[in-house]
VEXDREN-2710 file (C-alpha; in Angstrom, 1 decimal):
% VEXDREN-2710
k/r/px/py/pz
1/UNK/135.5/74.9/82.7
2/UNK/134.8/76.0/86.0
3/UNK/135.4/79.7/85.8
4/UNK/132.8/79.7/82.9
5/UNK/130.1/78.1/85.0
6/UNK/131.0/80.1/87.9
7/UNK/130.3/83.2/86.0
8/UNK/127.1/81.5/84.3
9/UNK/125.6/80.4/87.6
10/UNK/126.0/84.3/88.7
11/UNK/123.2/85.0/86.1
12/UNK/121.3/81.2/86.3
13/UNK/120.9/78.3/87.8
14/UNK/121.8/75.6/85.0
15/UNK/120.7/71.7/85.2
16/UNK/123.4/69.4/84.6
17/UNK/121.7/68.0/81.3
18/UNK/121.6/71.8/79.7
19/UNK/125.8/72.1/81.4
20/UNK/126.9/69.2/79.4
21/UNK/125.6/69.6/76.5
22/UNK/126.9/73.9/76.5
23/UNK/130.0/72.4/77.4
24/UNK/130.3/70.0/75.0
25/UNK/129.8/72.8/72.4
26/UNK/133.0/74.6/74.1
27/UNK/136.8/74.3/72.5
28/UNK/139.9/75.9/74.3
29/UNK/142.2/77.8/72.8
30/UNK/145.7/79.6/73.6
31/UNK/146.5/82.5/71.9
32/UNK/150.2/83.8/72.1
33/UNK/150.7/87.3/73.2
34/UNK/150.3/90.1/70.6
35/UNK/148.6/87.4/68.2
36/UNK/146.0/89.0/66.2
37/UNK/143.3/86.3/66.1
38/UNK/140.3/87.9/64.1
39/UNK/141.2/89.9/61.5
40/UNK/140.1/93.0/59.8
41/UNK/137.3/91.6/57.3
42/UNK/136.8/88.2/58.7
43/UNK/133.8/87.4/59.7
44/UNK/133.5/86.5/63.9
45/UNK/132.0/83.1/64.1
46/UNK/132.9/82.9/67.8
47/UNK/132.3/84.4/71.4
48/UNK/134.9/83.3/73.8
49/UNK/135.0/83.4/77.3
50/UNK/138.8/84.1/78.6
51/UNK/139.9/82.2/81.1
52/UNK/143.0/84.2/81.4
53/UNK/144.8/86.7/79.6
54/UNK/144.1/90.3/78.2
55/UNK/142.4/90.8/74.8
56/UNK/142.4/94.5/73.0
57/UNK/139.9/95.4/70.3
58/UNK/141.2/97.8/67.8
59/UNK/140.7/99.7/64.3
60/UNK/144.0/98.6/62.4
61/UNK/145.7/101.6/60.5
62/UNK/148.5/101.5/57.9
63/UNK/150.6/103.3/60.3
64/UNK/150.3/101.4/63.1
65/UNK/151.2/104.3/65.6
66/UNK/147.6/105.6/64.3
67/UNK/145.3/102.4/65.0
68/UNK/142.5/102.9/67.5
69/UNK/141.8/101.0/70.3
70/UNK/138.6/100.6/71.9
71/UNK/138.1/97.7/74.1
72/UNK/139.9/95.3/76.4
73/UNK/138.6/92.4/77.8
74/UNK/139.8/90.8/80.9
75/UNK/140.0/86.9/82.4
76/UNK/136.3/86.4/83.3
77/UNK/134.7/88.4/81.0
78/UNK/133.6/87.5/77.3
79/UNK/135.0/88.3/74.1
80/UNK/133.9/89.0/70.4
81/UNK/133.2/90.8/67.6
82/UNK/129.6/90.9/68.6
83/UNK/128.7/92.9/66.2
84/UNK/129.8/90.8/63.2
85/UNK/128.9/87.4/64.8
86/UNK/125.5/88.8/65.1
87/UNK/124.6/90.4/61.7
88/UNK/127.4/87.6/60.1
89/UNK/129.0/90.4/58.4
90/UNK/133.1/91.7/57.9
91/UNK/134.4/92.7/61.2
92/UNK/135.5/95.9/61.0
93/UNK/138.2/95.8/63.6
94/UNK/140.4/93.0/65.0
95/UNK/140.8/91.2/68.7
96/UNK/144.4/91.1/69.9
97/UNK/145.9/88.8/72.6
98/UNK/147.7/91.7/74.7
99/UNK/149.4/88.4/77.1
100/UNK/149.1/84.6/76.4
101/UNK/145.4/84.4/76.7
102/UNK/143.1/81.1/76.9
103/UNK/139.8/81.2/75.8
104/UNK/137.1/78.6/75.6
105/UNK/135.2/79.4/72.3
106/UNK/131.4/78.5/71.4
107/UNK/130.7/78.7/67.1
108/UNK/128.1/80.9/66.1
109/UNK/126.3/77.2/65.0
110/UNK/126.6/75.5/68.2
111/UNK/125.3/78.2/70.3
112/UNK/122.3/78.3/68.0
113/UNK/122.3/74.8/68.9
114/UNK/122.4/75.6/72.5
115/UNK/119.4/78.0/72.0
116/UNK/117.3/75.8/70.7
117/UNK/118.2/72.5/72.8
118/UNK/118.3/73.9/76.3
119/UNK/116.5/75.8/78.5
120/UNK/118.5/78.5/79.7
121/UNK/120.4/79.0/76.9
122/UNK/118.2/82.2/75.8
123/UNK/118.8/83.6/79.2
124/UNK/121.8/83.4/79.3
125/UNK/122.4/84.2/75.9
126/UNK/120.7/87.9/76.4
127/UNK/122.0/88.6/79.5
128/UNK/125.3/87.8/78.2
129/UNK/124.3/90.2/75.4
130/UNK/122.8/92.7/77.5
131/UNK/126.6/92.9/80.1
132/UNK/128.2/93.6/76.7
133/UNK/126.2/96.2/75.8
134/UNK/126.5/97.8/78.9
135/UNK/130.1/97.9/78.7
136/UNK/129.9/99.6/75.2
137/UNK/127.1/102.0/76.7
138/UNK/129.5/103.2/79.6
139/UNK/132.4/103.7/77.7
140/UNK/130.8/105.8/75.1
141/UNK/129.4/108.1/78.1
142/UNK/132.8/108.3/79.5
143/UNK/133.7/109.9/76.1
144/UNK/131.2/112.2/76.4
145/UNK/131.0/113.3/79.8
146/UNK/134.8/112.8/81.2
147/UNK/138.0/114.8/81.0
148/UNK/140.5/113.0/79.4
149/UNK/142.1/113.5/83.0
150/UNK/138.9/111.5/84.3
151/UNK/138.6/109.2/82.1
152/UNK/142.2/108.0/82.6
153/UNK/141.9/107.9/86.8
154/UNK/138.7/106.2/86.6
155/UNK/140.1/103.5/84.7
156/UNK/143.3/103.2/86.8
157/UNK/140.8/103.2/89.3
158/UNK/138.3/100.4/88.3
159/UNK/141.7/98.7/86.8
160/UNK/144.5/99.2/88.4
161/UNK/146.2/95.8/86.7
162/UNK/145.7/97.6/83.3
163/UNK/148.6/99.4/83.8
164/UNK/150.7/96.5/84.2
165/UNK/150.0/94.9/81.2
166/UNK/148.8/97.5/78.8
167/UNK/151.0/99.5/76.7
168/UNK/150.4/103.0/77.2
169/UNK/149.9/103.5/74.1
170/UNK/147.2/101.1/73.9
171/UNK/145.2/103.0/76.7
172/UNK/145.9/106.5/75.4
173/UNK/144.1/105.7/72.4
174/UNK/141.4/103.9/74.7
175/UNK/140.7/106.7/76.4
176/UNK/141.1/109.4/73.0
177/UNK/144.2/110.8/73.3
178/UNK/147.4/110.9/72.5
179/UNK/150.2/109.3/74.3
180/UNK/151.6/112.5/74.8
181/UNK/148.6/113.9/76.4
182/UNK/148.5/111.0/78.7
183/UNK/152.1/111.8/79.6
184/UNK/151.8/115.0/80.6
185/UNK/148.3/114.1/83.0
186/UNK/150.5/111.2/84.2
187/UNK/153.4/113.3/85.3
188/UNK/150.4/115.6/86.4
189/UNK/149.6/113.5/88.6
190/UNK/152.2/112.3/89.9
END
């Protein structure tokens, strides 16, 4: 619990009554590597916090040599299908634990109860809102304004660890190529 109020005392200065009870909303989980653990369809009721671990979001295909990914999300950082645990609506892609991962996980109920019971839960709920977005924002101008060549040193650059644990395949498709394509700039490079 203390890497999550670490992170949470970046953005706000919590009281110990409004801690508890936020905490007492919070259930840890281990996820085995490559588990899929919201599926296609399901609805997110959920945003985790990892504590460690790698989680991919991706577009499932029937071949699965075709499936998109799109996201990662690293120890530290949250995780969800935020669009579907919003609008409580079908997720349209799934979260996969790329390495044992743990989370600690807040329902879509309790953090409503969080909301209205404490007084920084709204802050902290936007501005938790507002990092993800920002995330979302800069990887869609990457797409637009980047090389694929670009694109793939500036995130060996901001995350050089990626490389470690992340199939290339995984990251080709991140960054809208083929793993062919991200060969040949890799031997480029090199």
């Amino acid at each position: 619990m203390q890497q999550i109020k670490e992170y949470l005392e970046q953005i706000a200065t919590i009281s110990d009554s409004d801690w508890d009870f936020f905490t007492s909303k919070l259930h840890r989980k281990t996820i085995p590597k490559k588990a899929v653990f919201l599926q296609l369809d399901d609805v997110e009721n959920h945003i985790s916090f990892i504590e460690s671990g790698v989680v991919r979001l991706f577009i499932p295909k029937d071949n699965p040599e075709k499936e998109i990914t799109f996201g990662f999300s690293f120890e530290n950082q949250f995780i969800s299908a935020y669009d579907s645990f919003l609008t409580r609506k079908p997720s349209l892609y799934q979260l996969q634990a790329l390495t044992d991962t743990t989370i600690l996980s807040i329902s879509y109920n309790d953090l409503q109860d969080v909301y209205r019971t404490t007084q920084i839960g709204n802050l902290i709920g936007r501005l938790t809102a507002e990092r993800l977005f920002l995330i979302k924002s800069k990887r869609e101008q990457n797409l637009l304004n980047l090389s694929a060549e670009e694109r793939y040193l500036k995130l060996f650059k901001e995350r050089p660890e990626l490389l470690k644990v992340i199939p290339l395949k995984y990251i080709s498709s991140y960054i809208g190529i083929t793993a062919q394509a991200l060969s040949r700039i890799r031997k480029r490079l090199s």
